[in-house]
C-alpha positions in Angstrom: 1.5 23.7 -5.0 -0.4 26.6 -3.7 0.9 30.0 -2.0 1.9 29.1 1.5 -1.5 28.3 4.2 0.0 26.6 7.7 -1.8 23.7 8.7 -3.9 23.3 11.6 -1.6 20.8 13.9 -3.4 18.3 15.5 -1.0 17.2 18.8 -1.2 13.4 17.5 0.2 14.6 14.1 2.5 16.8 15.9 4.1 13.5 18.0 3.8 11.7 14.7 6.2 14.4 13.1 8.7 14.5 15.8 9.0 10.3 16.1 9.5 10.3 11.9 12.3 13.2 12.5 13.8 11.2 15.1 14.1 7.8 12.8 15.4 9.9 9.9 17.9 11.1 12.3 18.7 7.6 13.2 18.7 6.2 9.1 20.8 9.3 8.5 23.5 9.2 10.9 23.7 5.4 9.8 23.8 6.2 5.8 28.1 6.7 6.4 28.3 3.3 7.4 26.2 0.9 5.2 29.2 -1.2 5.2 29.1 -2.4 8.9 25.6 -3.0 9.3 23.9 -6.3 9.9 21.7 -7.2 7.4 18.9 -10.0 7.1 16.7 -11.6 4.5 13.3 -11.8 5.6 12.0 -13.8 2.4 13.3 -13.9 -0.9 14.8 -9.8 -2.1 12.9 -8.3 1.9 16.1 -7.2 3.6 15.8 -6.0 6.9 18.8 -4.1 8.6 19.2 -2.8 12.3 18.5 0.3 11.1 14.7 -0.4 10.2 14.3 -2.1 14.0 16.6 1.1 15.7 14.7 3.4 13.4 11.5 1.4 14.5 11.8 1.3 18.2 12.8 5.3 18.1 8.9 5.7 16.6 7.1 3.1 18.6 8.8 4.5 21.7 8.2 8.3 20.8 4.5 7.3 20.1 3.7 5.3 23.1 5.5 7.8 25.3 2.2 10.2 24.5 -0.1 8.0 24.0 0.2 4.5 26.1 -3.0 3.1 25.1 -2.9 2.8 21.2 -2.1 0.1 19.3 0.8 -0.5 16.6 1.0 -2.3 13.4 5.1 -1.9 12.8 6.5 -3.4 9.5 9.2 -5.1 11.7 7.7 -5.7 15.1 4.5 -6.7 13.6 0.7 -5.6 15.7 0.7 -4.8 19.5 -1.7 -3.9 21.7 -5.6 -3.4 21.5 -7.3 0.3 21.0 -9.8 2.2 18.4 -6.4 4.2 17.6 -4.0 1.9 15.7 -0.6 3.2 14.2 1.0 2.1 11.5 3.9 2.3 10.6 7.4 1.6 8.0 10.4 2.5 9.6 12.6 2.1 6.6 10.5 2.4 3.1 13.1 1.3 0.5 15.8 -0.5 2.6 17.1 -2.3 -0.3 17.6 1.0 -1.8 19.3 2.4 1.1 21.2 -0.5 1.9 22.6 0.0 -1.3 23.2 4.1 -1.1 20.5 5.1 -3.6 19.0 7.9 -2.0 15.2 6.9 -2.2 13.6 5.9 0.7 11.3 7.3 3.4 10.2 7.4 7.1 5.9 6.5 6.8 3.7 6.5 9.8 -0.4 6.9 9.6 -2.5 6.7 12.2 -6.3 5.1 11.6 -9.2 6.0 14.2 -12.0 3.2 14.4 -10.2 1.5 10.7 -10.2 5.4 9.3 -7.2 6.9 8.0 -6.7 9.8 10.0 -3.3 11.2 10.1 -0.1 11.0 7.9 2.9 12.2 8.0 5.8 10.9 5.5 9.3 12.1 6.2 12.2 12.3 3.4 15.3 12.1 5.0 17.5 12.6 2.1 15.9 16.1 1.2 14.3 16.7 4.2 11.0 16.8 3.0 8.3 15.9 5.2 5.2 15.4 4.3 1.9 15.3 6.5 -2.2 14.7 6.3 -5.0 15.1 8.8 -8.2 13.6 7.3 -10.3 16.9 6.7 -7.4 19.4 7.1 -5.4 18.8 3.5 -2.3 17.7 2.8 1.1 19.9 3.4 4.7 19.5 2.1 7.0 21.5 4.5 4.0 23.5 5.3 2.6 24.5 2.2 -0.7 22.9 0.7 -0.8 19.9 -1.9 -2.8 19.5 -4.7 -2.2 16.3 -6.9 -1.6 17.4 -10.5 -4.2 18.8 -13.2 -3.3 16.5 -15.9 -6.3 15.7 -17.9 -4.9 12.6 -20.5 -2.7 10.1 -19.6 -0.8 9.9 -22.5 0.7 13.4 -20.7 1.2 11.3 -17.4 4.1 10.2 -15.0 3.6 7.0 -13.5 5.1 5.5 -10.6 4.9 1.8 -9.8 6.7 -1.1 -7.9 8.1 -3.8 -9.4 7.1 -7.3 -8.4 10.3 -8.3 -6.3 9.0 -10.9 -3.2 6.1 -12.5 -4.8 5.6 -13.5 -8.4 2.0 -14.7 -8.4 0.6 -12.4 -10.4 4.0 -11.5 -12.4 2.1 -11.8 -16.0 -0.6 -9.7 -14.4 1.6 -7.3 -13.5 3.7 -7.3 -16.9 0.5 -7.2 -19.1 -0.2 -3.8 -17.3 3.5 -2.3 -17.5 3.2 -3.4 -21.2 -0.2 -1.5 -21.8 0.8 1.3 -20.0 4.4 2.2 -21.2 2.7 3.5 -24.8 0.0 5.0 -23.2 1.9 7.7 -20.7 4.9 9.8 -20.2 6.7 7.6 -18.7 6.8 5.0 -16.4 9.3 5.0 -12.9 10.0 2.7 -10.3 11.7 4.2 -7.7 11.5 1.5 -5.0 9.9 3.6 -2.1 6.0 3.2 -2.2 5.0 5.2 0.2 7.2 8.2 -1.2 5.8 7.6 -4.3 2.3 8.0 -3.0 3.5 11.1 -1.5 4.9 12.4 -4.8 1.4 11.7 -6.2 0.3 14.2 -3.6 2.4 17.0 -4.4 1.8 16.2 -8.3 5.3 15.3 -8.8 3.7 12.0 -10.3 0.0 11.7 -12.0 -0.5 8.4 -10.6 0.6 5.3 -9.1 -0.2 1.0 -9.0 1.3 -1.4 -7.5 0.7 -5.3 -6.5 1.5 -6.7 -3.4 2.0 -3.9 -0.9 1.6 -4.5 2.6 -0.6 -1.7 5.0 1.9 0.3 6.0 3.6 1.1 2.2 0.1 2.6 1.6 -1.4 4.1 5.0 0.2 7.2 4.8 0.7 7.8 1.5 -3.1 7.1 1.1 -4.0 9.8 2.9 -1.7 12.4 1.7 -3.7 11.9 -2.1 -6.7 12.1 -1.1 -6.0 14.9 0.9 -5.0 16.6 -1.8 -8.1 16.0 -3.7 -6.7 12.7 -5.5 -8.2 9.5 -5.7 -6.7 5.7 -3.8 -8.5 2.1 -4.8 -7.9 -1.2 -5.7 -7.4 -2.4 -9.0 -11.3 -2.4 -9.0 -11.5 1.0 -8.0 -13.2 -0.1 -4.4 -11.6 0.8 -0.9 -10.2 -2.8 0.0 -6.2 -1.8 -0.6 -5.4 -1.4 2.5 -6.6 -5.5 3.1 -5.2 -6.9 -0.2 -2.0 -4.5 -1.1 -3.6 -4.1 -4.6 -3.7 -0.1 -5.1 -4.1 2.9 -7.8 -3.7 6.3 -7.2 -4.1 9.5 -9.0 -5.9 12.5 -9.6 -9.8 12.0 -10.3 -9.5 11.8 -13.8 -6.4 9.9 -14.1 -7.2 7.5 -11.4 -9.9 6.5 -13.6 -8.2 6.2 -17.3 -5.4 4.2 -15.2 -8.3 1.6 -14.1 -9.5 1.3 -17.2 -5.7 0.8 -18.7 -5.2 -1.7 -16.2 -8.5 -4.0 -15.9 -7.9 -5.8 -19.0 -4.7 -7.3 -17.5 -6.2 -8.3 -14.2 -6.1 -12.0 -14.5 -8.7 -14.0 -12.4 -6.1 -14.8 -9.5 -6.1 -11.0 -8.9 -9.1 -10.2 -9.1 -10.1 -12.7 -6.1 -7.6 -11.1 -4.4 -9.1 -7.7 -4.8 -13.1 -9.1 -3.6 -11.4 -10.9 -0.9 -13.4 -10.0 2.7 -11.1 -8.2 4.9 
């Protein structure tokens, strides 16, 4: 990161950053008390607790209260409402690993202008970090600029990815990938909150990212936090389409690119449909 340069705050990023404080306030004063909660399977390993719809309803009603007129797309409550603004929004990224006191999860709402990612802002409850984007403006961690990291070879690399855990279409896809890619980096982690991952991308913490299977509002945020700090976000065919078919790569410039060409050997035929699919 670079010396200290406060951002230029734009009052829909501003509301964005107060209704992601408020959830975290809401996930954090629930944390003592995992043990009484109500919990629900959506689908095979997709729990959803009442802390994700609380933690939910707190942002939708903090967002609507200053601007009436947008539209959501909610993890939980699904789309709403008809406008060229559109938020979207993950009340809860990583329940499962909240639900189970592993302190890695994250607050993650983006907002998109006209289909354009335009603001960010990704909120870290457990070491109050919070992380925010304005398309043009850069990317900020508590205030201070993001650049993703410098690394040139990937062989020097941290990668984060998700695991397959609700679908298993593409599981030998997926494990041809991790198996080319473990001898080939640093390491490999999978720390079961996407869109703080893609965030960690941002701040350099991790050279770059993949993942199958993620739904638009794991990646919104996160998306725009990279390539605000001068990173690079695509499908596994390096095009623009993840937000449509949950298929995305992330790094910086040079390592987005060794990763695609890691990874394209291993995307089967299935995937690669997936990733040409029309939006």
């Amino acid at each position: 990161m670079s010396s200290p340069h406060l951002p230029i705050q734009n009052p829909m990023l501003t509301i964005a950053v107060k209704a992601a404080r408020q959830a975290g306030r809401v996930i954090t004063q629930a944390a003592d008390k995992l043990d009484t909660l109500t919990i629900e399977h959506k689908s095979l390993n997709d729990l959803v607790s009442e802390v994700d719809r609380s933690a939910e309803q707190v942002i939708i009603s903090t967002l609507r209260g200053a601007y009436p007129e947008h539209s959501i797309l909610a993890e939980e409550s699904g789309a709403s409402g008809q406008s060229e603004y559109q938020w979207i929004i993950d009340p809860l990224d990583g329940t499962t690993n909240y639900l189970h006191g592993f302190q890695q999860y994250s607050v993650s709402i983006g907002l998109a202008h006209r289909g354009i990612l335009t603001h960010a802002v990704i909120y870290d409850p457990c070491r109050n970090d919070l992380f925010t984007a304005s398309r043009g403006r850069g990317a900020y961690l508590n205030n201070r600029r993001l650049r993703v990291s410098r690394q040139e070879r990937l062989i020097h690399c941290l990668v984060g990815t998700g695991f397959p855990f609700r679908m298993f279409d593409h599981l030998d896809a997926y494990m041809g990938m991790l198996r080319e890619l473990m001898p080939k980096t640093a390491g490999i982690r999978r720390a079961g909150s996407a869109a703080l991952d893609l965030a960690n991308v941002a701040a350099g913490r991790l050279d770059g990212f993949w993942e199958i299977g993620l739904a638009p509002w794991d990646m919104a945020a996160g998306a725009l936090l990279i390539l605000e700090a001068g990173g690079l976000v695509g499908d596994l065919q390096g095009n623009d389409g993840y937000l449509h078919n949950g298929c995305l790569v992330a790094g910086n410039p040079r390592i987005f690119v060794q990763l695609l060409q890691t990874l394209s050997p291993h995307v089967s035929p299935a995937l690669r449909t997936l990733c040409t699919a029309p939006a």
